[in-house]
C-alpha positions in Angstrom: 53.5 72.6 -51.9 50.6 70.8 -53.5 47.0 71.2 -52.9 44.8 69.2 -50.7 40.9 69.3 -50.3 39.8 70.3 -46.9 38.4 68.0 -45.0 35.3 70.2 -45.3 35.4 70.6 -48.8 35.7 66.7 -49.2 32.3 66.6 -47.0 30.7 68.7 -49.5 31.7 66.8 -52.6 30.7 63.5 -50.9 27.5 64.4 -50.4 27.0 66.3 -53.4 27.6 62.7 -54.7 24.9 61.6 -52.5 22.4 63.7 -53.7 23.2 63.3 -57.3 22.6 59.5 -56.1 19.3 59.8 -54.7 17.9 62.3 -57.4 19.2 59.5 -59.9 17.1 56.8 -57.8 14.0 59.0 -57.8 14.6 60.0 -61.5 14.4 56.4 -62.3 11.7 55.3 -60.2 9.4 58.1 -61.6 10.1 56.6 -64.9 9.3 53.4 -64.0 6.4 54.7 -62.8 5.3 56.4 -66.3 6.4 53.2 -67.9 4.0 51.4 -65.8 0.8 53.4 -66.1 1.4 54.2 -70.1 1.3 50.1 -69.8 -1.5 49.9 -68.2 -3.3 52.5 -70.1 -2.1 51.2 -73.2 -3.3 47.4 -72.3 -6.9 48.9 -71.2 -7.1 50.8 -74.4 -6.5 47.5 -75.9 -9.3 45.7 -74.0 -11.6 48.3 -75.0 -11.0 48.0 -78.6 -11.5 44.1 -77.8 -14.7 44.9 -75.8 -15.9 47.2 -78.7 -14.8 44.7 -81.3 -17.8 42.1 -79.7 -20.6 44.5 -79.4 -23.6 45.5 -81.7 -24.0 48.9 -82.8 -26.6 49.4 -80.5 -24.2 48.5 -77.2 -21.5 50.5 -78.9 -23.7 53.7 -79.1 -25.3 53.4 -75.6 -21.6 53.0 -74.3 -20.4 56.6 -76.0 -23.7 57.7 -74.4 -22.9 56.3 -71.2 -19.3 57.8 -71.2 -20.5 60.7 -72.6 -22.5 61.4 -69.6 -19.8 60.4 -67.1 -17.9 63.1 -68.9 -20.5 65.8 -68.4 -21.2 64.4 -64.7 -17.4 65.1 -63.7 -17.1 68.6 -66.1 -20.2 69.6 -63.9 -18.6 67.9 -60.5 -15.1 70.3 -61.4 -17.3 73.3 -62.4 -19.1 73.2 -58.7 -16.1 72.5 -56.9 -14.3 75.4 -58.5 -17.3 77.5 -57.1 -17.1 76.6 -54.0 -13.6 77.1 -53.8 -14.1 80.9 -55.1 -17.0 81.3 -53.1 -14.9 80.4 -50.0 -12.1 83.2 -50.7 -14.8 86.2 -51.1 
């Protein structure tokens, strides 16, 4: 006598087959997604070296300054908020 799948067995296997469809759909949208932003990073990167490309050395060094400070403004934002957030366990 030959072997036949149960009719709960064939239930598994279809939609084990779903899954593996819907992980594939997300697995591909997410790297859409990474295409996309390493686009757009990559085409503001080049409009920055544009930008930079048309300014004096004077606008060029107050722009490091100015990002500069943004830098230390958010290191100082993420320092405080980490406080607070071990201050709130003790």
């Amino acid at each position: 006598m030959a072997f036949t799948p149960s009719k709960d067995q064939k239930r598994r296997e279809r939609e084990q087959r779903k899954l593996e469809k819907r992980l594939a759909r997300e697995e591909a949208k997410a790297e859409k997604l990474l295409a996309k932003r390493a686009d757009e990073a990559y085409e503001a990167e080049e409009e920055d070296e544009k930008d930079i490309s048309e300014m004096t050395e004077a606008e060029i060094q107050a722009k490091l300054e100015a990002d500069f400070e943004a830098e230390l403004a958010a290191e100082a934002a993420e320092k405080a908020k980490a406080e607070a957030e071990g201050g709130e366990d003790s």
